[in-house]
C-alpha positions as CSV (number, residue, x, y, z in Angstrom):
1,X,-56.7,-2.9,7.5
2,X,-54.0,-0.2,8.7
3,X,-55.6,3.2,8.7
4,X,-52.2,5.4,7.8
5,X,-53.8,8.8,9.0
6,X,-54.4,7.1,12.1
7,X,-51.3,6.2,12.6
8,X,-49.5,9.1,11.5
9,X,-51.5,11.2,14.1
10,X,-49.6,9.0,16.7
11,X,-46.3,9.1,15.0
12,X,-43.7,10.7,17.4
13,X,-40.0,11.4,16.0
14,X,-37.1,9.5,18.1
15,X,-35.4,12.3,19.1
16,X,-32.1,10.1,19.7
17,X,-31.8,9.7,15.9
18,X,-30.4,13.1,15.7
19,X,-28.1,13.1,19.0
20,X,-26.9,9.7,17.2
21,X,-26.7,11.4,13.9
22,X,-24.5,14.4,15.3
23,X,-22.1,12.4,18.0
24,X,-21.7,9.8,14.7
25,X,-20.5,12.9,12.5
26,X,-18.6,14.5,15.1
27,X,-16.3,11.5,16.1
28,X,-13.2,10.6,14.2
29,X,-13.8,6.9,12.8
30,X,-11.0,4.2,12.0
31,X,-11.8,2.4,9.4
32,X,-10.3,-0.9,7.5
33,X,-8.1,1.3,5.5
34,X,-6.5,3.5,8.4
35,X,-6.1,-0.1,10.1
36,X,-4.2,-1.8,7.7
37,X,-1.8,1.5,6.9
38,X,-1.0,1.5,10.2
39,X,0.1,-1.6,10.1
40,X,2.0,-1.8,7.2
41,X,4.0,1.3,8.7
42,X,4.3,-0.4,12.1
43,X,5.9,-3.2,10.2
44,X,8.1,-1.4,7.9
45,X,9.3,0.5,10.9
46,X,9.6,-2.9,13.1
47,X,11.5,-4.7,10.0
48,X,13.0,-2.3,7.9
49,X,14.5,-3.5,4.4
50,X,18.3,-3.4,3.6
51,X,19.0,-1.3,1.0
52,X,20.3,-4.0,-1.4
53,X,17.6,-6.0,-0.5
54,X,15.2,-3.5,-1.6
55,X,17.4,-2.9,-4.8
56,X,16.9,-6.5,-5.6
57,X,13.7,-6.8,-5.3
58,X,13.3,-3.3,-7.7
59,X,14.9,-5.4,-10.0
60,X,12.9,-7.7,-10.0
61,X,10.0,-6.1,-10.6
62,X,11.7,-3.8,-13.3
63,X,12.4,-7.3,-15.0
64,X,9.0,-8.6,-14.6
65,X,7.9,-5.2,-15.9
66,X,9.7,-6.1,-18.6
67,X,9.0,-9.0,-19.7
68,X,5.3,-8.3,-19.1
69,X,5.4,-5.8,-21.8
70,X,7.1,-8.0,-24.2
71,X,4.5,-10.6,-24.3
């Protein structure tokens, strides 16, 4: 049987948990999100839409807006 007293008496703290702890919070982390917006601007700045072309397609969706509500 574990004797927990015991083995608390031998318990030493990892002191690399808190230099971890403190590099992980001080560092400026990319995540998914920050990924894909970059991205989607690279894109947009690589293939930028005509402006009729982007009127057409808010047409479209105005329409499909529309009809959406109707049903």
């Amino acid at each position: 049987m574990i004797n927990y007293q015991e083995e608390i008496k031998h318990f030493k703290p990892s002191l690399d948990v808190d230099n971890i702890e403190e590099a992980i919070a001080g560092m400026n982390l990319t995540d998914m999100n920050d990924l894909m917006m970059q991205l989607v601007r690279n894109a947009a700045e690589a293939n930028p839409i005509p402006p009729a072309q982007r009127r057409a397609a808010e047409d479209e969706d105005a329409a499909f807006d529309k009809r959406a509500n109707e049903s």
